[in-house]
N, CA, C and O atoms as a DFTB+ gen file, in Angstrom:
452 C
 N C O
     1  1    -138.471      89.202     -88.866
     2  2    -138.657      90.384     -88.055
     3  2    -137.500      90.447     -87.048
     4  3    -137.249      89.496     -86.309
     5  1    -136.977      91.308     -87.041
     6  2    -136.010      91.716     -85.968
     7  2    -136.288      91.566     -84.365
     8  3    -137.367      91.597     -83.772
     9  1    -135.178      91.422     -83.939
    10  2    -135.638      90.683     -82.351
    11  2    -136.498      92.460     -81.400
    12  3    -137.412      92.623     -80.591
    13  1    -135.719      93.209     -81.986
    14  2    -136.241      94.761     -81.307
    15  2    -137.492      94.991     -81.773
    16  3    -138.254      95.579     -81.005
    17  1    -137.889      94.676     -82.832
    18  2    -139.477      95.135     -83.157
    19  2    -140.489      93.887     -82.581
    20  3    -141.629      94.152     -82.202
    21  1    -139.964      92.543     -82.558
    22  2    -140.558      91.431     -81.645
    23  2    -140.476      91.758     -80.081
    24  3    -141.337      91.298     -79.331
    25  1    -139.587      92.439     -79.666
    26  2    -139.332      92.591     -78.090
    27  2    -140.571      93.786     -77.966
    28  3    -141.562      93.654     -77.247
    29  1    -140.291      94.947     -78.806
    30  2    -141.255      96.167     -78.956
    31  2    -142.925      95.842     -78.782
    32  3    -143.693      96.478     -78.060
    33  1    -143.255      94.724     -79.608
    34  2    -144.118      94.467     -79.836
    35  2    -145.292      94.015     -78.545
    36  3    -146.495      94.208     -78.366
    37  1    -144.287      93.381     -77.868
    38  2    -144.116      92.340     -76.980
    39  2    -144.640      93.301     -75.639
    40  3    -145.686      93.103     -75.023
    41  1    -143.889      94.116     -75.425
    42  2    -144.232      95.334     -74.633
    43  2    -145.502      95.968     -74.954
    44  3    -146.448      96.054     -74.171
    45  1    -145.473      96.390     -76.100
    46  2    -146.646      97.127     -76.047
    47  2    -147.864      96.418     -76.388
    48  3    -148.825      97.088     -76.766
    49  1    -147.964      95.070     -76.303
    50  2    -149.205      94.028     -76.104
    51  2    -149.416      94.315     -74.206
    52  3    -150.335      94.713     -73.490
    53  1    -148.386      93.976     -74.050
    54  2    -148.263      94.113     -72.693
    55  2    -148.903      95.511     -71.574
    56  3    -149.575      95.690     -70.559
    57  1    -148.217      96.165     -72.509
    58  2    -149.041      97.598     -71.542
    59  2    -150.098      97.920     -71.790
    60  3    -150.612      98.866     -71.193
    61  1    -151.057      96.897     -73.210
    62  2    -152.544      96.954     -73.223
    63  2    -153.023      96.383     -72.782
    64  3    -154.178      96.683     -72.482
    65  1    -152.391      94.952     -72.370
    66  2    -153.138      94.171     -71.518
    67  2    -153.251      94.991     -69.587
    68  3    -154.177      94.973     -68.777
    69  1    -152.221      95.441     -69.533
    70  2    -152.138      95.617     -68.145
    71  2    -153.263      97.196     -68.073
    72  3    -153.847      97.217     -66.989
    73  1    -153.535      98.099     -68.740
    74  2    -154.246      98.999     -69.266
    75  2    -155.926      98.242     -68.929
    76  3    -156.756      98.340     -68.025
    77  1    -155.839      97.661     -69.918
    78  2    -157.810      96.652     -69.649
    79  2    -157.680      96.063     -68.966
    80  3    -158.812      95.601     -68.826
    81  1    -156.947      95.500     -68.118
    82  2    -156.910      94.481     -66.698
    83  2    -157.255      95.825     -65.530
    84  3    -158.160      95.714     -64.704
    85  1    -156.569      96.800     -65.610
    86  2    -156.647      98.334     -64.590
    87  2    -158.029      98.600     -64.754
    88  3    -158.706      98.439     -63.739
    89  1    -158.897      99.145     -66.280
    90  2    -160.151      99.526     -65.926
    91  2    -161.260      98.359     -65.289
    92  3    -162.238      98.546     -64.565
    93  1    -160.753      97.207     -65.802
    94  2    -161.649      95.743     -65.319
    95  2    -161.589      95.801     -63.597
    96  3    -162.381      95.266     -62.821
    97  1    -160.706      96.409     -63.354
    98  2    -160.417      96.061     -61.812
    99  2    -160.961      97.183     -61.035
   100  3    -161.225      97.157     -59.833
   101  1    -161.162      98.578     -62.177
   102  2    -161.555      99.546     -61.377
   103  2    -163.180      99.852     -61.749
   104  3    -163.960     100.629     -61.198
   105  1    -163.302      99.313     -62.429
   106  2    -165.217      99.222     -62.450
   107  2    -165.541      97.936     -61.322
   108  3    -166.671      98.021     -60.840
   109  1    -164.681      96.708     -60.810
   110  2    -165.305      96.336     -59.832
   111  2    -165.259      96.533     -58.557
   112  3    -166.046      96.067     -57.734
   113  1    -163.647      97.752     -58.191
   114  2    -163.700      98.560     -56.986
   115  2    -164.847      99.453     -57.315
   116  3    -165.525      99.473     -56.288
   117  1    -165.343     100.108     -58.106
   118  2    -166.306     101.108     -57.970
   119  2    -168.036     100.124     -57.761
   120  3    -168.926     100.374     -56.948
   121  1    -168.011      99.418     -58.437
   122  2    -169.141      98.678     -57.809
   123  2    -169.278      97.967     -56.518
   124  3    -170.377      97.823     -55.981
   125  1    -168.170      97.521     -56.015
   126  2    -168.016      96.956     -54.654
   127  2    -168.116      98.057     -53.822
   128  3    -168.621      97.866     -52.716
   129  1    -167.786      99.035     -54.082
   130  2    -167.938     100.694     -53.178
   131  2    -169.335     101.474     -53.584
   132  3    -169.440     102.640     -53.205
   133  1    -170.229     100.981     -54.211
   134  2    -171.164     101.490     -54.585
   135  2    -172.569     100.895     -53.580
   136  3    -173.543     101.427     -53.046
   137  1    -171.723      98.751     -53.752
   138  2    -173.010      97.996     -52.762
   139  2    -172.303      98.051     -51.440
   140  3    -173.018      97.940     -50.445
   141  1    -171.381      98.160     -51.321
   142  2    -171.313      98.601     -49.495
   143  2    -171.533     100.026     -49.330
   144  3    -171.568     100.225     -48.116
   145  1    -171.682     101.010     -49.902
   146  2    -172.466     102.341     -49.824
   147  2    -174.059     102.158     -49.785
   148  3    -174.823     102.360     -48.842
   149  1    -174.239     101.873     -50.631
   150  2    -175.887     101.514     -50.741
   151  2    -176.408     100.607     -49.450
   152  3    -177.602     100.654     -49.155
   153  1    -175.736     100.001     -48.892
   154  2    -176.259      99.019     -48.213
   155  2    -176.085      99.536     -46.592
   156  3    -176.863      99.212     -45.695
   157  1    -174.976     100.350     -46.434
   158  2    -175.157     101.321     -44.608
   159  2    -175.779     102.290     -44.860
   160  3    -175.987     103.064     -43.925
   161  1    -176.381     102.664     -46.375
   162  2    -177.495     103.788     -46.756
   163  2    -176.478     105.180     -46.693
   164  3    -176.816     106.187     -46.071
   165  1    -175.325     105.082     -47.356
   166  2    -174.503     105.900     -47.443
   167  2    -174.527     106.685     -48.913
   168  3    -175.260     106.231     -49.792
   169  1    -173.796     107.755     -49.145
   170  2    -174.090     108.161     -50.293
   171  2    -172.303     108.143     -50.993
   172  3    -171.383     108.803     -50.509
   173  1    -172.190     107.257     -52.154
   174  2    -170.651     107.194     -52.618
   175  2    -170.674     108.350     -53.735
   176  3    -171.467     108.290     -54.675
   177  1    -169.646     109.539     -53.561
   178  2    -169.372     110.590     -53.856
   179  2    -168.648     110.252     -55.528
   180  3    -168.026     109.231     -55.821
   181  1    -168.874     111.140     -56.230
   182  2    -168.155     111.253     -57.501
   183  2    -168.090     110.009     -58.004
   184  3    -167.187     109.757     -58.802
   185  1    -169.299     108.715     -57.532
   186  2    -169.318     107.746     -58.467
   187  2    -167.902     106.784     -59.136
   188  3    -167.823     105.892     -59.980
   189  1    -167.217     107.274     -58.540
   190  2    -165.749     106.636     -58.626
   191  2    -165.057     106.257     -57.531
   192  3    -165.205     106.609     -56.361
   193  1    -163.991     105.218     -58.206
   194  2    -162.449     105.103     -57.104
   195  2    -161.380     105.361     -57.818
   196  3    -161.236     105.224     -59.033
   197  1    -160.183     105.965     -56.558
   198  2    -158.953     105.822     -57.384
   199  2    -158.050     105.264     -57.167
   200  3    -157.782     105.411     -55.975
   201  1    -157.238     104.550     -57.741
   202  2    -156.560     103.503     -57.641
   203  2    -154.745     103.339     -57.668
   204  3    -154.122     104.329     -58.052
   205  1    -154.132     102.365     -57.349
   206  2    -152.454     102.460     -57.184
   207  2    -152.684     101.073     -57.034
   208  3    -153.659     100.531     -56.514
   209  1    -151.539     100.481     -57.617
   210  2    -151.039      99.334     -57.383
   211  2    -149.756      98.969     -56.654
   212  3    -148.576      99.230     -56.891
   213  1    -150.589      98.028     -55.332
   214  2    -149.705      97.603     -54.617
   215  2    -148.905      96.755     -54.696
   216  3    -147.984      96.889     -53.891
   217  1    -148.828      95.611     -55.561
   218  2    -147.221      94.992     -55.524
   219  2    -148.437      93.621     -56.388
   220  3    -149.537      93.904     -56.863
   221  1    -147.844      92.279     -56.371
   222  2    -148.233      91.088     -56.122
   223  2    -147.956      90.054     -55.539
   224  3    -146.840      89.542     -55.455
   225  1    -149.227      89.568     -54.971
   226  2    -149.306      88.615     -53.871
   227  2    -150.515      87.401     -54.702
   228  3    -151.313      87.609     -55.616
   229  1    -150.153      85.891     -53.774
   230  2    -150.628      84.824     -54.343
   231  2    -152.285      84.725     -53.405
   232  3    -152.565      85.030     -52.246
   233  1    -152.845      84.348     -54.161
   234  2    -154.560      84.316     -53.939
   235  2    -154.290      82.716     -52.757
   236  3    -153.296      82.120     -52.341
   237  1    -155.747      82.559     -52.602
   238  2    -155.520      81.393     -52.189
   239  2    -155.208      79.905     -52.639
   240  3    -154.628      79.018     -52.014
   241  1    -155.654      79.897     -53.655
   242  2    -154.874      78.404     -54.372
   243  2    -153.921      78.870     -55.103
   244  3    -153.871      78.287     -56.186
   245  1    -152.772      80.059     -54.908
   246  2    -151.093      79.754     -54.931
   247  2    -150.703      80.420     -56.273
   248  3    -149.625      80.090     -56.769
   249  1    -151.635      81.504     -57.027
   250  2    -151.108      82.088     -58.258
   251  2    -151.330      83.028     -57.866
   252  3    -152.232      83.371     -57.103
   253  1    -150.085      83.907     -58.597
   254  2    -149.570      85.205     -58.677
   255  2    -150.730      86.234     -59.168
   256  3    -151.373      86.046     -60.201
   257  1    -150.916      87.335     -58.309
   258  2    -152.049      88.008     -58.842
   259  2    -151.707      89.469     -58.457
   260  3    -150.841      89.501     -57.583
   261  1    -152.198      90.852     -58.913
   262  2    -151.713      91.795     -58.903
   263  2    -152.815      92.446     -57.894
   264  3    -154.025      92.555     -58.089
   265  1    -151.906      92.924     -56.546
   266  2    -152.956      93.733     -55.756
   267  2    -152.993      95.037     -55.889
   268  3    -152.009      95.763     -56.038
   269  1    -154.476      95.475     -55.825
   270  2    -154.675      96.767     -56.112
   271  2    -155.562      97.501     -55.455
   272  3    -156.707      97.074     -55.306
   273  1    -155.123      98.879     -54.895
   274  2    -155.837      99.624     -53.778
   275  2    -156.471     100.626     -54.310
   276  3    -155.931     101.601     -54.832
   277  1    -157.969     100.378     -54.171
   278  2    -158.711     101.800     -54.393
   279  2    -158.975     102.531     -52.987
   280  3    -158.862     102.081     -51.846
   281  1    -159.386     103.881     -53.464
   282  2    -159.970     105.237     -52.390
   283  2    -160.991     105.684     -52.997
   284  3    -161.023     105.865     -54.214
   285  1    -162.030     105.930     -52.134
   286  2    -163.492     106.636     -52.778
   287  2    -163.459     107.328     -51.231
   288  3    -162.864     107.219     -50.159
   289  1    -164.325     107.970     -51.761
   290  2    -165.183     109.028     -51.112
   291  2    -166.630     108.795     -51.127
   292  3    -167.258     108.519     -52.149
   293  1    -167.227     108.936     -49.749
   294  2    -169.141     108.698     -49.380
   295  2    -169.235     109.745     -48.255
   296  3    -168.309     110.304     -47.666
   297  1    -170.118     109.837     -48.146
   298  2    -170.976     111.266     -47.373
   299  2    -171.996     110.152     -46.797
   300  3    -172.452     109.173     -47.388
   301  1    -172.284     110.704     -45.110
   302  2    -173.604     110.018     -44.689
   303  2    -174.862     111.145     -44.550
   304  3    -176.082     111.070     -44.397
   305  1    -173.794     112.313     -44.700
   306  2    -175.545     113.192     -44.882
   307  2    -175.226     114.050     -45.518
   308  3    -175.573     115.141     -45.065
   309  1    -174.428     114.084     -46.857
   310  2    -174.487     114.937     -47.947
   311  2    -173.453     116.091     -47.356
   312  3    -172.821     116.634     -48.262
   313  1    -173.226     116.451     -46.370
   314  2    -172.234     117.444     -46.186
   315  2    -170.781     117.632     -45.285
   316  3    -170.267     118.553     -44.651
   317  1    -170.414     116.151     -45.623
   318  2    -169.217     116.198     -45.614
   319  2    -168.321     114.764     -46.523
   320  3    -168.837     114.255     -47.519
   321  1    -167.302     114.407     -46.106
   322  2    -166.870     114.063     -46.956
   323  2    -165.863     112.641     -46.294
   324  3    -164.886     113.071     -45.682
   325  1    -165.936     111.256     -46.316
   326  2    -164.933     110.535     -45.611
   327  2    -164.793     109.538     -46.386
   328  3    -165.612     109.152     -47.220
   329  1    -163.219     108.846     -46.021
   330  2    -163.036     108.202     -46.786
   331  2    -163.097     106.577     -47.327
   332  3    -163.698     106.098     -46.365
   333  1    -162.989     106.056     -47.744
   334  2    -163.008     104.527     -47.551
   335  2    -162.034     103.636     -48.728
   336  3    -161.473     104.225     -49.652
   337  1    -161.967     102.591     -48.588
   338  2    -161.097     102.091     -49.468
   339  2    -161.571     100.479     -49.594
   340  3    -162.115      99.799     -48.725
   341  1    -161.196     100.103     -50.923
   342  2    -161.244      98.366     -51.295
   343  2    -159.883      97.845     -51.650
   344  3    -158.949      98.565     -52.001
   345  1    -159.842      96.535     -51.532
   346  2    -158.338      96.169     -51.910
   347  2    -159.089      95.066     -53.005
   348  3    -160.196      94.590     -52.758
   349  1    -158.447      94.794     -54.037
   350  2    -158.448      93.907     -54.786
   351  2    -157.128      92.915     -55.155
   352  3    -155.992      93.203     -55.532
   353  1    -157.786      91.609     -54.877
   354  2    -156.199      90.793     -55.464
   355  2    -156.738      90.093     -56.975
   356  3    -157.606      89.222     -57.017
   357  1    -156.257      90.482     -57.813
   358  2    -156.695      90.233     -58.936
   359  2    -158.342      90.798     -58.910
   360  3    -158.739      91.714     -58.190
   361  1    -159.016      90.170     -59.687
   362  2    -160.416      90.518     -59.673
   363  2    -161.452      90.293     -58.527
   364  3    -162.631      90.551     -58.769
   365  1    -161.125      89.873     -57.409
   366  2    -161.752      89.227     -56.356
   367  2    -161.463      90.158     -55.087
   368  3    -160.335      90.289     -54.612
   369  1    -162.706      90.845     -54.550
   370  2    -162.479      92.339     -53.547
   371  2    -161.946      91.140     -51.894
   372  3    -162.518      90.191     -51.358
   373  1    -160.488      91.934     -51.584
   374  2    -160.146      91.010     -50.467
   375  2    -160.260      91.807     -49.401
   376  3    -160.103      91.246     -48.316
   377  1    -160.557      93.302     -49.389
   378  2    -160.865      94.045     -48.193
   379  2    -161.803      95.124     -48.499
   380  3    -161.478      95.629     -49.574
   381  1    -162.887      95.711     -47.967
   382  2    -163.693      96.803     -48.042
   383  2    -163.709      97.614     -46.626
   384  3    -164.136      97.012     -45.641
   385  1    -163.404      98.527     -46.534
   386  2    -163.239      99.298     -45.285
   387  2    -163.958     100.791     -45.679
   388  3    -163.509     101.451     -46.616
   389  1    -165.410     101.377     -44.667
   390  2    -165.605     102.156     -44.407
   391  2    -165.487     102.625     -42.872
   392  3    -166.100     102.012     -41.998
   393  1    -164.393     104.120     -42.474
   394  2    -164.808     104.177     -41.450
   395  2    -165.879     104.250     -40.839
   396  3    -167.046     104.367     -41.214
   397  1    -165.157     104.134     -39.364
   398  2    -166.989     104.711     -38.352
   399  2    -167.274     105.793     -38.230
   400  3    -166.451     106.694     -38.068
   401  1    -168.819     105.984     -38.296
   402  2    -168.993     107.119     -38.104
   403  2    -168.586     108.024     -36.519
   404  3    -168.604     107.721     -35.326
   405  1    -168.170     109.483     -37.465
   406  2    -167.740     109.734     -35.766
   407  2    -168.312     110.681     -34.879
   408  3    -168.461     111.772     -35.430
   409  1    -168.717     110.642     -33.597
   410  2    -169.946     111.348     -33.021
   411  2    -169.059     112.167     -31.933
   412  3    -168.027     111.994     -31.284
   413  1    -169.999     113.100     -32.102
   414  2    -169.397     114.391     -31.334
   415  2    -169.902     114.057     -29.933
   416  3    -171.121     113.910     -29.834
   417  1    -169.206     113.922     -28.902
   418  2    -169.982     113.890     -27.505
   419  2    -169.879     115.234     -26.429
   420  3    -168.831     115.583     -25.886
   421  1    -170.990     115.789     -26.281
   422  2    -171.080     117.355     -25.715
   423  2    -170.050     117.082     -24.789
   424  3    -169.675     115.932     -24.558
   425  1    -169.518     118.207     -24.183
   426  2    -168.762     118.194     -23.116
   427  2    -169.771     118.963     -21.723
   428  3    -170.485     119.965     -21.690
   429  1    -169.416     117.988     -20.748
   430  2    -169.857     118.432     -19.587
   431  2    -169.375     119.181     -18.600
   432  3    -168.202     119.092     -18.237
   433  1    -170.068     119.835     -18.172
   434  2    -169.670     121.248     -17.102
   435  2    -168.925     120.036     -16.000
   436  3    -167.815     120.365     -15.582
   437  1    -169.377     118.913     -15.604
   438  2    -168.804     118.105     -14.172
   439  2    -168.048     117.386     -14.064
   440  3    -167.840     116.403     -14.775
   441  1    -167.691     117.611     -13.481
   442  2    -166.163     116.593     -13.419
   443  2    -166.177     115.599     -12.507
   444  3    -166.593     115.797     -11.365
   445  1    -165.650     114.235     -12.987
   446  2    -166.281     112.783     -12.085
   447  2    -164.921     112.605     -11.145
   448  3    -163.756     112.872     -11.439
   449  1    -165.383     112.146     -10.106
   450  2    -164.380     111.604      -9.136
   451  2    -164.229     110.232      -9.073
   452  3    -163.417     109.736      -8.291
């Protein structure tokens, strides 16, 4: 076999592996965004995350692993819309961030001295 159809080959093993490693990683951002939704009794929107890959960085015992940033969307009372995000380093969730909720505080006629 020729070195171009071995190199070819080679690649496109490659971009299937990196393909099923992406959905593996994004069914466990969507479940990690599903139990920290469920659990501040939040509601996670469109049942999904979406995802970009950030670079790679080494886990804690020292191998190379591919980090990857999801974004979802949750509602705390169905009518509006905020955002949140998970980081994954390889398969293992290394950050979950929902903001705070944010409260409107009336404004007062008085002014403090």
């Amino acid at each position: 076999m020729p070195i171009y159809e071995s190199i070819f080959i080679l690649v496109v093993a490659a971009l299937i592996w990196f393909w099923l490693d992406s959905l593996k990683a994004r069914e466990i951002g969507t479940r990690a965004a599903q139990a920290a939704c469920a659990g501040e009794g939040l509601q996670l929107l469109d049942d999904t995350v979406v995802g970009r890959l950030r670079g790679l960085a080494r886990n804690d015992d020292g191998h190379l692993r591919l980090r990857r940033s999801f974004e979802f969307e949750y509602s705390d009372n169905g009518d509006n819309r905020r955002r949140g995000s998970v980081i994954l380093l390889g398969h293992e969730v290394e950050l979950l961030h929902l903001r705070p909720n944010l409260y409107e505080i009336p404004k007062s006629n008085e002014t403090r001295h």
